[in-house]
C-alpha positions in Angstrom: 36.4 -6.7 -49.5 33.3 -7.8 -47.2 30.8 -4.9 -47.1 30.6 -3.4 -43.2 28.0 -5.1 -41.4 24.9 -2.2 -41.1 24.8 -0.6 -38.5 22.5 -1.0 -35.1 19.4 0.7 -34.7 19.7 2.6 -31.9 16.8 1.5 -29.1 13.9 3.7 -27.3 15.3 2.5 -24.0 18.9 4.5 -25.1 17.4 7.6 -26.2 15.9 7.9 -22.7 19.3 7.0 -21.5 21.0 9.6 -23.2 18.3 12.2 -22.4 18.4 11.3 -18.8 14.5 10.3 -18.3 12.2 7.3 -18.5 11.3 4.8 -20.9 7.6 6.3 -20.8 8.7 9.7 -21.0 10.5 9.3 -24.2 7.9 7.7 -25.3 5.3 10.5 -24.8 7.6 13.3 -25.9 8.4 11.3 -29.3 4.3 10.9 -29.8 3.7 14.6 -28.6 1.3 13.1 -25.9 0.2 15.9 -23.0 2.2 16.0 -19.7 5.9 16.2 -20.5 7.6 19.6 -19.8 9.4 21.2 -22.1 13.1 20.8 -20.8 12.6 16.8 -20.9 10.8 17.3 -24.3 14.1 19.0 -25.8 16.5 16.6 -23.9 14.7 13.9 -25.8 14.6 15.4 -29.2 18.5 16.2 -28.3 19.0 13.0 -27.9 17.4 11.6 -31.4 19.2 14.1 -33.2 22.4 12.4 -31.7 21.6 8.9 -31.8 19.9 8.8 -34.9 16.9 7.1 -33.8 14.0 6.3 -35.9 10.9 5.2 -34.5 9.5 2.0 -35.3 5.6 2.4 -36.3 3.8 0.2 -34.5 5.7 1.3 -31.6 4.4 4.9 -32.3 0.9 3.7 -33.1 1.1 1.9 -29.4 2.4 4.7 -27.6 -0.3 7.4 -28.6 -2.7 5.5 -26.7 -0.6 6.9 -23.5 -2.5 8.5 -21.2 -0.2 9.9 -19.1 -1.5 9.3 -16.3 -2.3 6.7 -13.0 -5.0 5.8 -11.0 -4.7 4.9 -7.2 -8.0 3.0 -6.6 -9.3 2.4 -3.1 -12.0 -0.4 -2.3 -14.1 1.3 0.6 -17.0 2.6 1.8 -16.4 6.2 2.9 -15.4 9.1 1.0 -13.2 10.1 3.8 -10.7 7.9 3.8 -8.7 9.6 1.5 -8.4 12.0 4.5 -7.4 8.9 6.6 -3.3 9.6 7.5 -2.4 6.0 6.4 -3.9 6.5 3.3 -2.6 10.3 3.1 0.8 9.0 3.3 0.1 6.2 0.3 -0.3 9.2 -2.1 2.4 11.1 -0.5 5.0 8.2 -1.3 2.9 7.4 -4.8 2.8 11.0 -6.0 6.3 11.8 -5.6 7.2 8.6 -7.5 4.6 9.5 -10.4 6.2 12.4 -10.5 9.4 11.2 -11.1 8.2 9.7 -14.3 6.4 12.7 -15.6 2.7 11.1 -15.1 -0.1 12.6 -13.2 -1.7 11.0 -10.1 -5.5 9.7 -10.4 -7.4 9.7 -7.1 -10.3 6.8 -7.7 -12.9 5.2 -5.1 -15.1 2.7 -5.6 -17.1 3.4 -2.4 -20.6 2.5 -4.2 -21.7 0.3 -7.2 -21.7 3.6 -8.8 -18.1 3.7 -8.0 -17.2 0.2 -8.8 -18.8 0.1 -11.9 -16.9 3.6 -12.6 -13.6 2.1 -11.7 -14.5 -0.8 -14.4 -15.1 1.7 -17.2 -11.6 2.6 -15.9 -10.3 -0.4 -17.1 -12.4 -1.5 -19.9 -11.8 2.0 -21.8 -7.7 2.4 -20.6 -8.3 5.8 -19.0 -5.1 5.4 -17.3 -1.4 3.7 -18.0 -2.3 1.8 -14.8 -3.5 1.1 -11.9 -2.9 1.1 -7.9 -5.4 -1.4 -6.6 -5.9 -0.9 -2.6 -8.2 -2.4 0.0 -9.8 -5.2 -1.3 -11.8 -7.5 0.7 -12.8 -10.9 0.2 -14.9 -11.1 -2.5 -14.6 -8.0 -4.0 -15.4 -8.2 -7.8 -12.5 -5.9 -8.6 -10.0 -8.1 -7.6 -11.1 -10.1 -11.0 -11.7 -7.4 -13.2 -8.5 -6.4 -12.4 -7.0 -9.9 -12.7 -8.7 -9.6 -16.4 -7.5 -6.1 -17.3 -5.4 -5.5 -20.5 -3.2 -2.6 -18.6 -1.0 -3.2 -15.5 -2.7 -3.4 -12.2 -0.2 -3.2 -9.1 -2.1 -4.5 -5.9 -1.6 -2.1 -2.6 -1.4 -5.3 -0.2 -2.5 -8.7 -1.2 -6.3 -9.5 -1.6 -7.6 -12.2 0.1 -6.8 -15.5 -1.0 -4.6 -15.0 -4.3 -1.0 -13.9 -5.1 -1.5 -11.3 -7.8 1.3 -11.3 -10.4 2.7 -7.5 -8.9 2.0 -6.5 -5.4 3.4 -4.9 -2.9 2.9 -5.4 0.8 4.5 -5.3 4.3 5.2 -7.8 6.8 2.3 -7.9 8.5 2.3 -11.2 10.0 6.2 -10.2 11.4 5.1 -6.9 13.0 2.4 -8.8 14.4 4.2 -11.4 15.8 7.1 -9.0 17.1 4.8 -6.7 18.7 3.0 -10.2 20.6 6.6 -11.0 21.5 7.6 -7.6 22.9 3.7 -7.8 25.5 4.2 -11.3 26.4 8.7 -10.6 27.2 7.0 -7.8 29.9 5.4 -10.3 31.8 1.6 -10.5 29.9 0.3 -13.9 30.2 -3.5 -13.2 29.0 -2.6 -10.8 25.6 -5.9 -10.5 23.8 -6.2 -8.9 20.1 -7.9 -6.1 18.3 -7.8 -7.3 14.9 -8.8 -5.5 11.6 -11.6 -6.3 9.3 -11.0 -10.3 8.5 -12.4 -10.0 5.4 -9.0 -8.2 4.4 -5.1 -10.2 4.4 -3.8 -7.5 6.5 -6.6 -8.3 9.0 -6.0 -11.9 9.0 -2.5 -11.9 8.9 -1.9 -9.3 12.2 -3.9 -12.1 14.0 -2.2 -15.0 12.6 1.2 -13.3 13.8 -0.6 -12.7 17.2 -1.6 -16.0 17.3 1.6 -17.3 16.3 3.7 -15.9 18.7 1.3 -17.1 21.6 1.7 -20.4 20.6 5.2 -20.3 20.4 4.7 -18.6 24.2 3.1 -21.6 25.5 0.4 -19.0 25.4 -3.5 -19.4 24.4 -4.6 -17.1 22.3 -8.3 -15.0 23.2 -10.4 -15.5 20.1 -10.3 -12.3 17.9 -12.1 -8.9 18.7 -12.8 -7.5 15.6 -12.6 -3.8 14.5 -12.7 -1.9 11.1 -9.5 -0.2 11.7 -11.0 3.2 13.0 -11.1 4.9 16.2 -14.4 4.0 17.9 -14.2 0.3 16.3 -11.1 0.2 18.5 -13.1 1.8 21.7 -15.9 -0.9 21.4 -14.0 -3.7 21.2 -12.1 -2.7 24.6 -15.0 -2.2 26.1 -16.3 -6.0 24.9 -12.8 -7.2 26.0 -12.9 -5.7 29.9 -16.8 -6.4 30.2 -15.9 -10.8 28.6 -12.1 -11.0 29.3 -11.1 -8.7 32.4 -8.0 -11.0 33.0 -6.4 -9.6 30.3 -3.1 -7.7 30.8 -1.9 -6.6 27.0 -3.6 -5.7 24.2 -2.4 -5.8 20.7 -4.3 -3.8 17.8 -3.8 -4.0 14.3 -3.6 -0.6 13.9 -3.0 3.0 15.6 -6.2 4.4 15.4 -7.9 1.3 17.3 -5.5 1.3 19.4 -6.2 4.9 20.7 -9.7 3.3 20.8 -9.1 1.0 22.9 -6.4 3.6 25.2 -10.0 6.0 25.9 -12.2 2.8 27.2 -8.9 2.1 29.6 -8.9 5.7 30.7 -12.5 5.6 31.1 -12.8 2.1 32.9 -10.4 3.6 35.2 -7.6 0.8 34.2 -3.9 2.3 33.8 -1.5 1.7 31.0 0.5 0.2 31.2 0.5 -0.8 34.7 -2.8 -2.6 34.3 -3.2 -3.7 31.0 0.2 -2.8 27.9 -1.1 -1.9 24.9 0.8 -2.2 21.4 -0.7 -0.9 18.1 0.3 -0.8 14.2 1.3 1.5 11.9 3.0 4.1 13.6 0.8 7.2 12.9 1.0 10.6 14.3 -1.7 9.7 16.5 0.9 6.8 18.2 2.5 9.6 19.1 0.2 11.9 20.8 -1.8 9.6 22.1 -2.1 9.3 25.8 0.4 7.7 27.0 2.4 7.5 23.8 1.4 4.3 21.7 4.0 1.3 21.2 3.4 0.4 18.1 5.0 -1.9 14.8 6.3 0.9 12.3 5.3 0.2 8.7 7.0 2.3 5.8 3.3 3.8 4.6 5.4 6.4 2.0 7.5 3.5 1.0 4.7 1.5 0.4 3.1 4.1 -1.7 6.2 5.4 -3.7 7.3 0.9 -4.4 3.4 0.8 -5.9 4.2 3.4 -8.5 7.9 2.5 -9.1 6.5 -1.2 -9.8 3.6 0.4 -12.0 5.9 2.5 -13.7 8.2 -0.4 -14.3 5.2 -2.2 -15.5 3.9 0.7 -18.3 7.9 0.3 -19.5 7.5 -3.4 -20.6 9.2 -4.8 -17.7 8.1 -7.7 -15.0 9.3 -7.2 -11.5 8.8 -9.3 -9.0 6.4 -9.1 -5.5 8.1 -6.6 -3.0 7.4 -6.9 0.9 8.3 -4.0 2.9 9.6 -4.7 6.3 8.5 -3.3 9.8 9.9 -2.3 13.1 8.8 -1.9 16.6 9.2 1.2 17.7 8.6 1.5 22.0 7.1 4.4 24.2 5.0 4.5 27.0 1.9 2.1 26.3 3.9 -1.2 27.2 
């Protein structure tokens, strides 16, 4: 009589199945690593008991180096914008999806070379599972160490120039060219732009959607008036706008909080919206809302955005490969055109 053929091992992967967590989670409780509670910690031991797993060594020996945690890293100057609500609702969305895999949110910026070269320890010494890599600019030297890292890097937005192998972005050249569309089907013949910093892809590609959708118009584009996506960049570039270009009849900014910039020089110069000159922004923020009048402006899923970043990361730490995500937008109309 042939002998029974052995029997499968049973797989990580099916533990956590049974158990009803993650991969990573498992992983930790197995390797008595920090931050697992104890409910999922008994679930998981449950489930060895039933399955009869065994855990292969090497497989052990890599997942003690867990850390438990993940780091959101932002590229930018000022300590503040943390506080900045676009940014706010990034670690909203990210946090919530951390949580879901039991690991704990790192807050990182690398707003000096103090910073920078802090952020590189980061990834030299593995002080995190990953990393969420946000607001690069051209040329930014993190953009290759993290190309270089041995840990997975998600990219918030695409940096300048490269496709990164995980990313996750929105359609920023759609919203653009929507919101472009919307100015020029109320009549605006000389729509002129507020664009972001240029030395960013979401910069470049809200004009090249404005630009775009000009074209298309039979339209000429005004060459761009650039701003660093806050509130009195937004201000002076209306002002340079009325004093070079006081033809113009719509306005689109690349974000909400230039776009109330750009809404206070109107009110000042006496020029009313949108009778006078429309005015369409990006983002939809609270302050689209309450601004005065209400702000037209391209809604981008900021939460989502967040909570895909750590999804992809966390699908990432669990051996996988997904692919790029882009988020799509909306326009969303009130009283500013």
């Amino acid at each position: 009589m042939a002998e029974d053929a052995p029997r499968r091992q049973p797989t990580l992967d099916e533990v956590a199945e049974r158990a009803g967590v993650s991969r990573s989670v498992a992983s930790r409780a197995l390797n008595n690593a920090p931050h697992v509670s104890r409910a999922k910690r008994e679930a998981v031991e449950r489930a060895v008991r039933q399955l009869g797993y065994v855990p292969n060594p090497s497989a052990r020996a890599l997942a003690t180096r867990q850390t438990g945690a993940a780091a959101l890293v932002i590229s930018g100057e000022d300590p503040s914008i943390f506080a900045d609500p676009f940014f706010a609702q990034v670690i909203v969305g990210a946090s919530t999806a951390l949580e879901e895999a039991d690991l704990h949110l790192m807050l990182c910026l690398a707003a000096s070379d103090r910073g920078r070269k802090r952020v590189e320890e980061l990834f030299r010494s593995k002080g995190a599972d990953g990393v969420m890599l946000m607001a690069l600019r051209e040329g930014d030297p993190l953009a290759g160490v993290a190309q270089e890292a041995e840990m997975p890097v998600v990219f918030g937005g695409r940096p300048v120039g490269s496709a990164p192998r995980w990313y996750v972005d929105v359609d920023n050249v759609g919203g653009a060219r929507e919101a472009t569309e919307y100015l020029v089907s109320r009549g605006r013949t000389r729509v002129a732009a507020i664009c972001g910093r240029l030395d960013t892809e979401a910069g470049r590609a809200r004009y090249r959607g404005y630009r775009d959708a000009l074209l298309a118009a039979g339209l000429d584009p005004l060459p761009p008036q650039e701003g660093d996506f806050t509130e009195p960049s937004g201000a002076a570039a209306m002002a340079v706008l009325l004093a070079h270009h006081p033809e113009v009849d719509g306005v689109f900014a690349a974000n909400d909080n230039m776009a109330a910039g750009a809404l206070r020089t109107l009110r000042s110069a006496g020029r009313a919206v949108p009778s006078d000159i429309a005015v369409v922004g990006f983002d939809d923020l609270t302050v689209a809302q309450v601004a005065d009048p209400p702000l037209t402006t391209v809604h981008q899923p900021i939460t989502a955005l967040g909570r895909e970043m750590a999804r992809m990361l966390v699908t990432v730490i669990n051996g996988h490969d997904p692919t790029p995500l882009i988020l799509p937008t909306r326009l969303v109309i009130r009283s500013s055109a």
